[in-house]
C-alpha positions, 0 to 999 in steps of 0.5 A: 465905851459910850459916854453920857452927853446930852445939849445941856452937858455937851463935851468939849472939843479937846476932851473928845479928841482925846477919847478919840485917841484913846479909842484908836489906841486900842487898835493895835498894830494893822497892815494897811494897803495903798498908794503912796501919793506923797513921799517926803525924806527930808536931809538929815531927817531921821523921819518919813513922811508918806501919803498913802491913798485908796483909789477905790473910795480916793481916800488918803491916810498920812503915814510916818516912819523912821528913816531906817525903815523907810530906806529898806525899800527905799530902792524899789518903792517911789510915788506912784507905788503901791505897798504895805505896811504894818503900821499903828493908828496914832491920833494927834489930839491938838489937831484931831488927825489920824496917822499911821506910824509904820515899822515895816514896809513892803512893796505890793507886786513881788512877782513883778520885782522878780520877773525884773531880776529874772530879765537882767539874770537872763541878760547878763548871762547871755554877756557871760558874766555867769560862765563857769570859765570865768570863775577863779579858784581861791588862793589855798592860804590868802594872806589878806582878806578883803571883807565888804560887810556891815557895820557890827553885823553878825555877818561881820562877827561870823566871818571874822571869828569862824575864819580866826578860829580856823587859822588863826594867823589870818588877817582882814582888811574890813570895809563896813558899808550899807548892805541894804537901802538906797546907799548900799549899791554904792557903797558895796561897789565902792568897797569892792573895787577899793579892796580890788586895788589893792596888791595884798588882798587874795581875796574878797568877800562880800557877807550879809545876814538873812533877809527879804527879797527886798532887802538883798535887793541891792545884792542883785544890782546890775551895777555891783554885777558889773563890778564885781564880774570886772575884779582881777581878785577872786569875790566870795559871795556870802549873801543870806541863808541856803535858800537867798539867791541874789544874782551876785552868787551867779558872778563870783567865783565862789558862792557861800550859803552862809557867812560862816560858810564862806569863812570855811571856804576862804582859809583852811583849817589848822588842825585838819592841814596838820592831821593832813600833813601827818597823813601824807608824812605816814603815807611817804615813810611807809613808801619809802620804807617799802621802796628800800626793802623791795631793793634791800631784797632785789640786791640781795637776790643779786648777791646770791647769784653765783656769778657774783659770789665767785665772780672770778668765775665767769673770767676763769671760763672766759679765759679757756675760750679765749685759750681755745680760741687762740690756739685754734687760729694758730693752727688755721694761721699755720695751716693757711702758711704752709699752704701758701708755702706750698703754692710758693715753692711750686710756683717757684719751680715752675717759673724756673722751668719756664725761665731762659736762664734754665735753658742757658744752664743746658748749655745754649747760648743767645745771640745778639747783635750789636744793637740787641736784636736777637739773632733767629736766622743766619740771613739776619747777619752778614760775614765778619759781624761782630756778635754777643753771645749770652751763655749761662756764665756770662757773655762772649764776643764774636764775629761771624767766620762765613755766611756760607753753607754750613760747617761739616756737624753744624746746622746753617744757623751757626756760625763758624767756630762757635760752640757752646762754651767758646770764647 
């Protein structure tokens, strides 16, 4: 509202630096747009101090801010940048300056900051680091649970709890670090690659709230990209709500929508392993009763067979072949016998026939000379030659009377005074 003043009653200097402030005060809260030209973050200092400048009219405003707020953006926003931010017009009276003290930060060009992400994701995807071949499935029930998360975050409390509630045996190796600003890289990596070292833990996981593109911005650094994609332990990502997508999601082997997801997908459930095992027990005793009845019924069958009820039976009519079969190879041995017996007998009488004895026996005799030449003709001996004679009974010895014309009823082929039977 105007105030009455005139040069006989002029208002001090401090009463209208503090009119000023309480005109400004009625402002309210404003988004303002600009350039930082001068950023100052003083160690230890819990407050910021930044100049923003307009370049069309080269007109500068301090701004403040707590800390917190600052290093939101701390990653992405540096002199030089342009942002805006949703700050309060405050008047310091002793000075008569105007500031704006922010609450909320944002970074000018995010289309800018996502074609940046948009390059790297297309480069490390050509190294393979997003490859489905490279993913490792998650152990079914992991022992210890490497958790990288904030301090007293409801990520924290979400996983925690969801997967306690689940199995409630499960046990956790927390690491509380930063999960946004200039220190949460680092941080992350850190936690990531310690719980990585360690034998006992199955699995980690990696959960933050919902936030920003700003603020899951160190959740899409190439450095934790790079040390997570190098872990010999399987990585849940569990960054922000469905629609988040930080390129962490694309290198762990397994991605969670939500934190409370990811405690789902990391333990299993008691009540539905147990209903589980009920089902697979049921299903394996109506199996096995099935597989005992269909052989209680198969044997049975076979006990009805009759060679089973008088198995006697088939070695009974075994034995009458067997009966047959040997009587009938005593008549073909006897057959065959006397065949042979018959061939044998005649054969006998043949050589018999054919035998010199059979001819001795019709009173013939063989002689012989002194050096067993048979004698064929009356030149093959001379007068007075003894001689051997060979007749049925035995031998004779003797000599030749003359080798002269032969004897009234003898031929020229015998000797004198032999005869059939002479001694």
């Amino acid at each position: 509202m105007a105030v009455n003043t005139s040069a006989d009653a002029p208002l001090p200097v401090g009463q209208v630096s503090r009119l000023i402030g309480g005109w400004i005060d009625r402002l309210g809260a404003v988004w303002v747009e600009g350039q930082i030209t001068q950023l100052s973050r003083r160690p230890g200092a819990g407050v910021v101090f930044l100049t923003l400048r307009d370049p069309s009219y080269d007109i500068s405003v301090s701004v403040t801010c707590f800390r917190q707020v600052f290093d939101a953006v701390a990653d992405v926003v540096s002199e030089g940048a342009r942002i805006v931010v949703y700050a309060k017009p405050e008047w310091y009276a002793p000075r008569g300056q105007l500031s704006l003290r922010a609450v909320e930060i944002k970074p000018v060009g995010i289309g800018e900051l996502l074609a940046r992400l948009e390059r790297l994701k297309k480069a490390l995807a050509g190294e393979g680091l997003f490859a489905l071949d490279r993913k490792r499935p998650l152990p079914f029930l992991p022992q210890l649970i490497g958790l990288v998360t904030g301090r007293a975050s409801a990520a924290e409390r979400d996983v925690l709890e969801n997967a306690r509630r689940r199995w409630p045996a499960v046990r956790f190796e927390v690491r509380n670090v930063a999960v946004q600003g200039v220190h949460a890289v680092p941080q992350v990596v850190d936690a990531v690659q310690e719980l990585d070292r360690l034998p006992d833990v199955d699995v980690i996981v990696v959960a933050r709230g919902g936030g920003s593109v700003e603020d899951l911005l160190p959740f899409s650094d190439e450095q934790l990209i790079r040390a997570v994609a190098d872990c010999q332990t399987p990585v849940v990502s569990a960054i922000g709500h469905e629609p988040d997508s930080p390129l962490l999601d694309l290198v762990a082997d397994v991605r969670a929508s939500t934190p409370t997801d990811a405690a789902k997908k990391v333990v299993p459930d008691v009540g539905e392993e147990l209903d589980r095992v009920r089902l697979l027990r049921d299903r394996s005793l109506r199996t096995l009763r099935g597989l005992l009845d269909r052989e209680q019924r198969g044997l049975a069958a076979a006990l009805a067979r009759p060679c089973m009820e008088r198995p006697q039976r088939m070695v009974e009519e075994r034995e009458e072949m067997v009966d047959a079969l040997v009587d009938r190879s005593r008549r073909t041995l006897r057959h065959l016998l006397d065949r042979a017996d018959s061939e044998l007998s005649h054969t006998r009488a043949r050589v018999v026939a054919l035998s010199p004895a059979a001819t001795l026996e019709r009173g013939y005799a063989v002689l012989q000379r002194a050096d067993g030449a048979v004698v064929r003709s009356p030149d093959d001996v001379s007068d007075g030659e003894p001689l051997r004679a060979r007749v049925s009974g035995g031998e004779l010895h003797v000599a030749v009377a003359s080798h002269g014309d032969a004897l009234p009823g003898q031929s020229n082929g015998q000797s004198q005074g032999q005869s059939p039977h002479d001694g």
